[in-house]
Kinemage of the C-alpha trace (Angstrom):
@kinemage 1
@onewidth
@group {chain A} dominant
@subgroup {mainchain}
@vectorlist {calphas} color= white
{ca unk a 1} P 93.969 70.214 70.744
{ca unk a 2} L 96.787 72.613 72.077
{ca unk a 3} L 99.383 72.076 70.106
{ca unk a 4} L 99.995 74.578 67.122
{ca unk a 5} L 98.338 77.343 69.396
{ca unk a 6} L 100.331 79.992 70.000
{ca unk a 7} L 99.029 82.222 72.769
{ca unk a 8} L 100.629 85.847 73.408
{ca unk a 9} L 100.739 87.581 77.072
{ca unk a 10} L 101.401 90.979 77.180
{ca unk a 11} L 102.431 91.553 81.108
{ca unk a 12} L 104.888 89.553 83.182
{ca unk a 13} L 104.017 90.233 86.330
{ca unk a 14} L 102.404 87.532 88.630
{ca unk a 15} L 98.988 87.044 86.783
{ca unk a 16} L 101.020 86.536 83.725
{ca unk a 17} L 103.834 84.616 84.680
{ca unk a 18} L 101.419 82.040 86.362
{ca unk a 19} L 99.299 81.658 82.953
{ca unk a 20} L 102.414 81.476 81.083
{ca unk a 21} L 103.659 78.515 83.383
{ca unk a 22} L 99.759 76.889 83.823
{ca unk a 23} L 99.023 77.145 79.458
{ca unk a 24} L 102.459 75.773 78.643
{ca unk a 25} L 102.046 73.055 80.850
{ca unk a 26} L 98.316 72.133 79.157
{ca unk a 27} L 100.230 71.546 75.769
{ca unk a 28} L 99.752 76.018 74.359
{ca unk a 29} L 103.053 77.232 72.636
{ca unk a 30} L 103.416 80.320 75.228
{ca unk a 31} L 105.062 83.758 74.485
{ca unk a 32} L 105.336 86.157 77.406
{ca unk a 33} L 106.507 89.907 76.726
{ca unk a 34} L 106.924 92.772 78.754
{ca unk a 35} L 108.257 96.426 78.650
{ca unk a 36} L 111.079 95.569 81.491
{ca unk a 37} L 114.626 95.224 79.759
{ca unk a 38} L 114.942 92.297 82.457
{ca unk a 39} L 113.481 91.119 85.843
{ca unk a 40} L 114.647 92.773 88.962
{ca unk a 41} L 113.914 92.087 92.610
{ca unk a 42} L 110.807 94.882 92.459
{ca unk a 43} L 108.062 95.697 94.943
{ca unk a 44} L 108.180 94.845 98.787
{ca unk a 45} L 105.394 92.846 100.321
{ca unk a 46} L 102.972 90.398 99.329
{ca unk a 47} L 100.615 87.500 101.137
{ca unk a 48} L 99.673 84.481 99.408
{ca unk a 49} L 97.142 82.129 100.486
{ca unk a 50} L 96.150 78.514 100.553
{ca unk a 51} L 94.056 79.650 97.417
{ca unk a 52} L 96.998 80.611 95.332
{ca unk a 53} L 99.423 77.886 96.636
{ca unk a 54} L 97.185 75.216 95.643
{ca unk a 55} L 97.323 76.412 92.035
{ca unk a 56} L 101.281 77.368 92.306
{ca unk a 57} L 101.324 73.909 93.340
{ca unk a 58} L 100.784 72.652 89.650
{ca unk a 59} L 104.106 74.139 88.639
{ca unk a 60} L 106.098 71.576 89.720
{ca unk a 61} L 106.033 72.149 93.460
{ca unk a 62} L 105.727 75.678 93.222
{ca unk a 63} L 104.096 75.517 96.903
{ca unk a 64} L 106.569 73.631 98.117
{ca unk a 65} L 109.616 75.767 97.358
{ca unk a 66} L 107.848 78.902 98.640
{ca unk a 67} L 107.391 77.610 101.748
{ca unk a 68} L 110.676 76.539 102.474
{ca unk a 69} L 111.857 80.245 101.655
{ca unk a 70} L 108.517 81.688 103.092
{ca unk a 71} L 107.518 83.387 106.826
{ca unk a 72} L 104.245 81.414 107.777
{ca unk a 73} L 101.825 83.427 110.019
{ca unk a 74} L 99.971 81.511 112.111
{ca unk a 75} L 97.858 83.967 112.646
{ca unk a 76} L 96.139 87.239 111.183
{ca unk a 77} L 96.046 90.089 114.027
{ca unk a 78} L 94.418 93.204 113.873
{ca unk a 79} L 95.082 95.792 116.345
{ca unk a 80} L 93.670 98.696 117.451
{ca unk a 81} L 95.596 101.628 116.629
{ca unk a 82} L 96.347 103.639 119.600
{ca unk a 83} L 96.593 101.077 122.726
{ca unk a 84} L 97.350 97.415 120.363
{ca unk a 85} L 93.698 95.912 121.730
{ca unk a 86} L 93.396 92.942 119.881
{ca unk a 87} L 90.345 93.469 117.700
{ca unk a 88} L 90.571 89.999 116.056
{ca unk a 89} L 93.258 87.403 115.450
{ca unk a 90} L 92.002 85.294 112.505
{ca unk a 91} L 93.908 81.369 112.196
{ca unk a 92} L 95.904 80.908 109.017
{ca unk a 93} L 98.410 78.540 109.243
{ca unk a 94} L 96.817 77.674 113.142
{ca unk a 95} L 94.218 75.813 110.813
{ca unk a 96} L 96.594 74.203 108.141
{ca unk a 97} L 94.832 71.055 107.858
{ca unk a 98} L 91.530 72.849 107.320
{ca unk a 99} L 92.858 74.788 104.733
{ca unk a 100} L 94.757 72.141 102.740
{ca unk a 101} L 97.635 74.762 101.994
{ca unk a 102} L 99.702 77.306 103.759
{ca unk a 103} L 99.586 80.918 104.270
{ca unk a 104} L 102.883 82.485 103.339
{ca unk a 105} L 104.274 86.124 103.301
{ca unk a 106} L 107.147 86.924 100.925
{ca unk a 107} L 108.921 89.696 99.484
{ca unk a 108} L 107.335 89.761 96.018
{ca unk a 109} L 110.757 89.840 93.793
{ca unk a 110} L 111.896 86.359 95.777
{ca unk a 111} L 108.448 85.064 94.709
{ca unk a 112} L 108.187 86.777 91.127
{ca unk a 113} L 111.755 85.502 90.687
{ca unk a 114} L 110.752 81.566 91.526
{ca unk a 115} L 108.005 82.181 89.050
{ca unk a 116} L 109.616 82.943 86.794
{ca unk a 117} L 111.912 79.760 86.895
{ca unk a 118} L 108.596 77.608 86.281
{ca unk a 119} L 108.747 78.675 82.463
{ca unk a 120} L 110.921 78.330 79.459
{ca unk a 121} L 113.562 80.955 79.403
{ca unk a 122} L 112.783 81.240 75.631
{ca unk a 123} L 109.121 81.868 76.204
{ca unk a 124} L 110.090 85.266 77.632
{ca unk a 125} L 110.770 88.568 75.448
{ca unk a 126} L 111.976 91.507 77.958
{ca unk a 127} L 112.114 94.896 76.455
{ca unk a 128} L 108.880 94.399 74.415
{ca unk a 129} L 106.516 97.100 75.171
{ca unk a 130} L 102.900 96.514 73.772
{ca unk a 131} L 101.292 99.756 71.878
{ca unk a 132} L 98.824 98.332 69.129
{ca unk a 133} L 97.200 94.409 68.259
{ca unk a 134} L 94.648 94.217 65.361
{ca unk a 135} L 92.674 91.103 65.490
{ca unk a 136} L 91.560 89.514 61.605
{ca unk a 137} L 89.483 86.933 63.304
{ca unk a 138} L 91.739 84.522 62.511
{ca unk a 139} L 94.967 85.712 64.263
{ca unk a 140} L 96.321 88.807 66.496
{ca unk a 141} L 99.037 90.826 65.196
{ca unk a 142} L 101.258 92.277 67.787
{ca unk a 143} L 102.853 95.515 67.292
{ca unk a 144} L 105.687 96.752 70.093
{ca unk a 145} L 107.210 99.824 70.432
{ca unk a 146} L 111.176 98.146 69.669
{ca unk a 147} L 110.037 97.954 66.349
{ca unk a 148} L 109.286 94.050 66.361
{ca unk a 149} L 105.966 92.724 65.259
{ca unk a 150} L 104.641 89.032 66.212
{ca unk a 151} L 101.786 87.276 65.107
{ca unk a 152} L 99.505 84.805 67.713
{ca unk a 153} L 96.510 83.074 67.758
{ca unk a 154} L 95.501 84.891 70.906
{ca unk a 155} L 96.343 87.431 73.073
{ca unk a 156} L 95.749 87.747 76.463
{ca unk a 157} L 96.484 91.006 78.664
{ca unk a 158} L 97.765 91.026 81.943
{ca unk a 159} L 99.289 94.571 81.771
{ca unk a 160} L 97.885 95.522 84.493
{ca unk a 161} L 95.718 98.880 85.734
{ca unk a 162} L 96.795 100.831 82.733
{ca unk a 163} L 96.315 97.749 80.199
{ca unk a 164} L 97.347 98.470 76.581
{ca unk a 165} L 94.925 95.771 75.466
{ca unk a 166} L 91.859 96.897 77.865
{ca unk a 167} L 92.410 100.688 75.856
{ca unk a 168} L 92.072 98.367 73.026
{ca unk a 169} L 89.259 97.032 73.408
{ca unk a 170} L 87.215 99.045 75.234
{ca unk a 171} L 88.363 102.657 74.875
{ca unk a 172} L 90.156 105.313 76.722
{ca unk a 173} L 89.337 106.381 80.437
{ca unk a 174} L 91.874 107.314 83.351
{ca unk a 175} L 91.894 104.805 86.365
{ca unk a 176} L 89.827 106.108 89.619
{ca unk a 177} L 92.101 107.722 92.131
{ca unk a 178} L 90.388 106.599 95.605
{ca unk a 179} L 91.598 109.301 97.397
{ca unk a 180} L 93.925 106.741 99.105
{ca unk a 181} L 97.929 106.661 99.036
{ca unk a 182} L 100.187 103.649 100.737
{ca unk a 183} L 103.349 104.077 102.002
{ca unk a 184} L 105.812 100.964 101.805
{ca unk a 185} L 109.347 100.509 103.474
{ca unk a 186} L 111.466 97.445 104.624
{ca unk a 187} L 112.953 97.709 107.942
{ca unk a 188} L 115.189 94.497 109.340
{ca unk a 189} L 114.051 92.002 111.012
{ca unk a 190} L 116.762 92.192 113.782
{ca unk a 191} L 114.775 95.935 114.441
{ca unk a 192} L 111.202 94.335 114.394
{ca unk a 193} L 112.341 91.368 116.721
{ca unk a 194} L 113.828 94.027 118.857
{ca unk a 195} L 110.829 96.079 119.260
{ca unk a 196} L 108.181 92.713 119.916
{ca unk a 197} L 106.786 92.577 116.561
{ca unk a 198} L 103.415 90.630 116.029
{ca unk a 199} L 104.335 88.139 112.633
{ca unk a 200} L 101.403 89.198 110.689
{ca unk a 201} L 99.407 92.191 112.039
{ca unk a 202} L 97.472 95.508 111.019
{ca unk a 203} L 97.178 98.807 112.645
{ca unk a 204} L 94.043 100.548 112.367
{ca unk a 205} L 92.424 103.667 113.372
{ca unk a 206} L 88.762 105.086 111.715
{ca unk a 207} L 90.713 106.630 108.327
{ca unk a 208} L 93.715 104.791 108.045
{ca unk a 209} L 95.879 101.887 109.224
{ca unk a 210} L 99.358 100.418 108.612
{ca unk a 211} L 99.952 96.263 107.718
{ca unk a 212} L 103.088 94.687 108.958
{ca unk a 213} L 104.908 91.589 108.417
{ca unk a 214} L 107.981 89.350 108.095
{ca unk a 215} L 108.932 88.610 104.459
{ca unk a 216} L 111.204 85.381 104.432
{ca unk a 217} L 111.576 82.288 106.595
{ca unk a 218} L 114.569 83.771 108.595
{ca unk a 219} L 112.337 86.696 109.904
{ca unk a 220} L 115.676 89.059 108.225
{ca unk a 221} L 113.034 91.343 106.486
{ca unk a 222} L 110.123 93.296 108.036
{ca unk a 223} L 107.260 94.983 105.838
{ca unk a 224} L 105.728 97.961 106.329
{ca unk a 225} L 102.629 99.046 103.784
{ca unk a 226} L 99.513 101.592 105.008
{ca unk a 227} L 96.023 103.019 103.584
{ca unk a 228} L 96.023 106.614 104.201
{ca unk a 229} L 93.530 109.379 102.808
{ca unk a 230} L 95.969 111.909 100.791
{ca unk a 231} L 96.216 114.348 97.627
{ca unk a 232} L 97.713 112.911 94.867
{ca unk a 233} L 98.409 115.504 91.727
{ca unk a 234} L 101.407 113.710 89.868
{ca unk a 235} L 101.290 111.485 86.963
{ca unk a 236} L 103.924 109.448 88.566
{ca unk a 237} L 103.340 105.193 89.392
{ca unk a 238} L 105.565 106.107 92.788
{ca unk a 239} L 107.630 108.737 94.383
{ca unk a 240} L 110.266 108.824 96.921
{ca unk a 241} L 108.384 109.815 100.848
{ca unk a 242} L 110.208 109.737 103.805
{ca unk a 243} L 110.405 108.582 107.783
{ca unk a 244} L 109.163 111.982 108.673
{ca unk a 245} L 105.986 111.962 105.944
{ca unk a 246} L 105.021 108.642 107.794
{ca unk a 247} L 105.580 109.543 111.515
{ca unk a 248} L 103.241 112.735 110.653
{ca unk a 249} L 100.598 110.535 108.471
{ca unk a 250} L 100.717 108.386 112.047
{ca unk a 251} L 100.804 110.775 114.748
{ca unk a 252} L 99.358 109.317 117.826
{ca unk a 253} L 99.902 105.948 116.749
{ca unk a 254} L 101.422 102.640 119.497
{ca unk a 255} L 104.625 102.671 120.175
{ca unk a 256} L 105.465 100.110 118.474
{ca unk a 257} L 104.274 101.486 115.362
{ca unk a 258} L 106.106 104.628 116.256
{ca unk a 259} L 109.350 102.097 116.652
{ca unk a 260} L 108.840 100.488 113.299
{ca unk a 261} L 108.265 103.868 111.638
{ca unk a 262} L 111.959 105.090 113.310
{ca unk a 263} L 113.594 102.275 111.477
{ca unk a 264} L 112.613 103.302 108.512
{ca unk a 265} L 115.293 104.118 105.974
{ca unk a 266} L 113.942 104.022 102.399
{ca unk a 267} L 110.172 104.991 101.988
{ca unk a 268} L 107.942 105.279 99.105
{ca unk a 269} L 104.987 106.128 98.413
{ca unk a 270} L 101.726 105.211 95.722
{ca unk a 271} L 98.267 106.422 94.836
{ca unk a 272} L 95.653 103.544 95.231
{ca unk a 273} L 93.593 103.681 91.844
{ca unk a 274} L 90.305 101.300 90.385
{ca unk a 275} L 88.019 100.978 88.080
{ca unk a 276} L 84.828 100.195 87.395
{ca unk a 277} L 84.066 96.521 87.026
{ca unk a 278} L 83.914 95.516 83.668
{ca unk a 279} L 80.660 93.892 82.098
{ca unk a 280} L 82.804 91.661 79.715
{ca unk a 281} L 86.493 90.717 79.605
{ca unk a 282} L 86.948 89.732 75.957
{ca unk a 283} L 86.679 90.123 72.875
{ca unk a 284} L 87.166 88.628 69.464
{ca unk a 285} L 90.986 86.580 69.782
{ca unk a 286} L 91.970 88.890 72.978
{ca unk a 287} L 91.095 88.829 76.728
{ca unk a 288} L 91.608 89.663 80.004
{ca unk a 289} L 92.989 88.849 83.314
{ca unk a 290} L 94.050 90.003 86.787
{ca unk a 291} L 94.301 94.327 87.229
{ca unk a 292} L 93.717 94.771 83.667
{ca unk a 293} L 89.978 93.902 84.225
{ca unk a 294} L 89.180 94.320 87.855
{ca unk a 295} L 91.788 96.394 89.627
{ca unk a 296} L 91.422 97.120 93.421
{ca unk a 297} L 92.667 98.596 96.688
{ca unk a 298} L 95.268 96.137 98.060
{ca unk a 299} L 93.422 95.911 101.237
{ca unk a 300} L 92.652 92.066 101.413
{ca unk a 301} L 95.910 91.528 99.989
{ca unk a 302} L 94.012 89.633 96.968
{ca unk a 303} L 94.905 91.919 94.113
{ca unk a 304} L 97.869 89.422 92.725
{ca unk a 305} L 96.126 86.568 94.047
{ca unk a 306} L 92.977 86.926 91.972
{ca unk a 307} L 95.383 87.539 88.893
{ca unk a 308} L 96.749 84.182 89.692
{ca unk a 309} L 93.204 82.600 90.023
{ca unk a 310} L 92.467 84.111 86.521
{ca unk a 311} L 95.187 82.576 85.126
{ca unk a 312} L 94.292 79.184 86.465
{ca unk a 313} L 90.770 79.349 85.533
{ca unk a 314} L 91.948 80.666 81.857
{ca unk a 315} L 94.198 77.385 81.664
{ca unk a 316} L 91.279 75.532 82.562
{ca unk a 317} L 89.107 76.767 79.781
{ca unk a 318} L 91.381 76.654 77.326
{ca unk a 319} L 92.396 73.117 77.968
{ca unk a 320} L 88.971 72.004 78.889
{ca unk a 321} L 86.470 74.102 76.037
{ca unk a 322} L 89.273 74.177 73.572
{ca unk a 323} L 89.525 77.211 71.033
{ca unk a 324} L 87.170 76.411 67.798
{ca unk a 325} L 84.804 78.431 69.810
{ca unk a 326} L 86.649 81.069 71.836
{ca unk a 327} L 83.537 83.522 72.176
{ca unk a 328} L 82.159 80.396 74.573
{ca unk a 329} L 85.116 79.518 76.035
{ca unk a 330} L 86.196 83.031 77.130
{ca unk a 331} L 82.706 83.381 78.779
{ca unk a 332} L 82.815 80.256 80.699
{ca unk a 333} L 85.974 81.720 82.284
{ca unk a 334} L 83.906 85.308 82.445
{ca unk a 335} L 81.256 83.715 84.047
{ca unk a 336} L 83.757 81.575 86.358
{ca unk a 337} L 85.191 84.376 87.559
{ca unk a 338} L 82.898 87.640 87.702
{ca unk a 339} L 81.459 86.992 90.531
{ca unk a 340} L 84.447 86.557 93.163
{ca unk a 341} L 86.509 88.315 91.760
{ca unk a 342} L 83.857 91.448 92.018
{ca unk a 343} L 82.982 90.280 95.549
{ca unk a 344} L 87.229 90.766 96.467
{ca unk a 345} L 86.969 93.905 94.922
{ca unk a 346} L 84.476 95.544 96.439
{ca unk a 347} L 85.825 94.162 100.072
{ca unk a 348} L 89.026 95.526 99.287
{ca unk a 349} L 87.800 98.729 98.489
{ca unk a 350} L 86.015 99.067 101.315
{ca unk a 351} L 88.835 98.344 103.906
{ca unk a 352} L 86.552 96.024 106.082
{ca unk a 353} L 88.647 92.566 105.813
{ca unk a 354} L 89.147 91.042 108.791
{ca unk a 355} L 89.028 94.036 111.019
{ca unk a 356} L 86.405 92.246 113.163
{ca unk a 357} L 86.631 88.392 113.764
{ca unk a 358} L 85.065 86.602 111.236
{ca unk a 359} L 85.886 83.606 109.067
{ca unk a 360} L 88.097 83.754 105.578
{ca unk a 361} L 87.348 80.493 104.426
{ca unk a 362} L 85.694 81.506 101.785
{ca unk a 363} L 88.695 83.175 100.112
{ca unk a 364} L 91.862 81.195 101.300
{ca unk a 365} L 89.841 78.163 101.335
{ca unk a 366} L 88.896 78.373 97.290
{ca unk a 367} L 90.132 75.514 95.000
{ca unk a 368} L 89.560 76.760 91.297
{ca unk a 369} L 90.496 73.038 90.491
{ca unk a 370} L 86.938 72.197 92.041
{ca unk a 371} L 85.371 74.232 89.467
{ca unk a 372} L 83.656 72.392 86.660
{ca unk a 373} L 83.170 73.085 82.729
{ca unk a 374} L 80.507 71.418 81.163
């Protein structure tokens, strides 16, 4: 069924790498493109959980690699932000078993970078920056700004909050600003150890709050990411911040934050955009996955991960509904999908997760491989 179908994915970033890996591996002659000239070690943080590792797991040991190189909270804590009460403190890796996976925290270029390794290195075209498809019902042409033009059977876009192919498809609009920026810096480990550092924990206060956490097995690297209400007037993705911007957006804050924030060096800063859920993620040849169709605070630490379960529920389909009928088979993964993937967002948005005790099991306990197609 797969073979001859050659599938186009504009975006390499996690959602895209992972369907690149999952389709090629169900028998679909992949292409992956992306603006970058090449990969680099990018971002800071990220949290996976046993939902994601059980689908990384089906590139050859994916899982297993990761968390070898990975630091493995035991536990989720969330403090309160002024004397460190412990408002909850949430199992993860405490209930491995239960789970059936592990909870890992990572620096997202280590784990990008092992991703990548799962696919063909000829699969991959760096330096190819999508600006027009046109779809003749029987095949997408692919037009890049280098010049080059490539023809696929389908495309799929997973390029992210300011998707090409959602523009595409659905017309113009600027992403939400929230009202929200994060500031992100790594500090080392040695410093964090130093100072008594919880593993896994998050700061909060009633408007904002600050998430910290190891990023490799060696505890050498120590995150730092908040949620703060701020004014945001530039058309820039990031911009530089600095140690004293934080210590002033935390004022009054523990100690220990106070101590992480003084061992600061680099810090940077981002708006937190969204969207409106979408009431359709296809159509015609092309369709959508991850940020490019339901974009969200980072506040459950889901955004990449439900990218990821896109991609694995998009493999499924394919594989499973084949493509003679790709209006059905694109809404069977629509219909898959909507409704969790709306749920995360609108949790993440609302900055609630796990601030109280309550159980995740819900979300790190998901298997999309449960899920059935009839």
């Amino acid at each position: 069924m797969a073979n001859g179908i050659r599938i186009g994915i504009a975006g390499a970033g996690l959602g895209g790498v992972a369907a690149a890996g999952l389709l090629e591996r169900v028998g679909f002659d992949v292409v992956l493109y992306d603006q970058a000239p090449g990969f680099s070690r990018l971002g800071a943080g990220i949290q996976f959980g046993p939902n994601v590792l059980k689908i990384l797991a089906q590139l050859d040991g994916l899982d297993k690699e990761l968390e070898a190189i990975s630091c493995l909270p035991d536990y989720w804590v969330s403090r309160k932000w002024d004397d460190g009460t412990i408002m909850a403190k949430i199992p993860l890796n405490a209930e491995r078993s239960r789970y059936g996976a592990p909870y890992i925290t990572i620096h997202r270029g280590d784990l990008h970078q092992r991703m990548l390794e799962r696919i063909s290195p000829e699969r991959v075209r760096w330096g190819h920056k999508l600006i027009d498809f046109s779809d003749n019902g029987r095949e997408v042409a692919l037009t890049f700004e280098n010049g080059a033009v490539e023809i696929v059977d389908i495309l799929i876009g997973a390029d992210g909050i300011n998707s090409c192919v959602r523009e595409k498809l659905f017309g113009m609009d600027e992403a939400v600003y929230t009202g929200w920026i994060a500031h992100r810096a790594i500090i080392s480990g040695q410093a964090a150890k130093a100072l008594g550092a919880d593993v896994n924990a998050k700061w909060w206060s009633d408007d904002r709050h600050i998430v910290c956490y190891y990023l490799d097995r060696e505890e050498s690297e120590f995150y730092l990411v908040t949620g703060e209400p701020a004014e945001w007037t530039s058309r820039a993705g990031q911009l530089p911040s600095s140690r004293e911007a934080l210590r002033e957006a935390f004022k009054g804050f523990h100690p220990l934050v106070q101590g992480y924030i003084d061992a600061t060096d680099v810090v940077t800063k981002w708006p937190l955009k969204t969207r409106q859920p979408l009431p359709v993620w296809h159509q015609g040849r092309t369709v959508l996955l991850g940020d490019a169709c339901h974009p969200m605070k980072p506040h459950m630490a889901q955004g990449a991960a439900m990218a990821v379960e896109d991609a694995a529920v998009l493999a499924l389909s394919l594989a499973k509904l084949g493509v003679s009928d790709l209006n059905h088979t694109f809404g069977a993964y629509y219909t898959a999908r909507k409704e969790r993937a709306t749920k995360v967002q609108a949790i993440s948005n609302a900055n609630t997760w796990l601030k109280q005790p309550e159980d995740p099991y819900w979300c790190y306990g998901d298997n999309v491989y449960d899920l059935s197609f009839g």
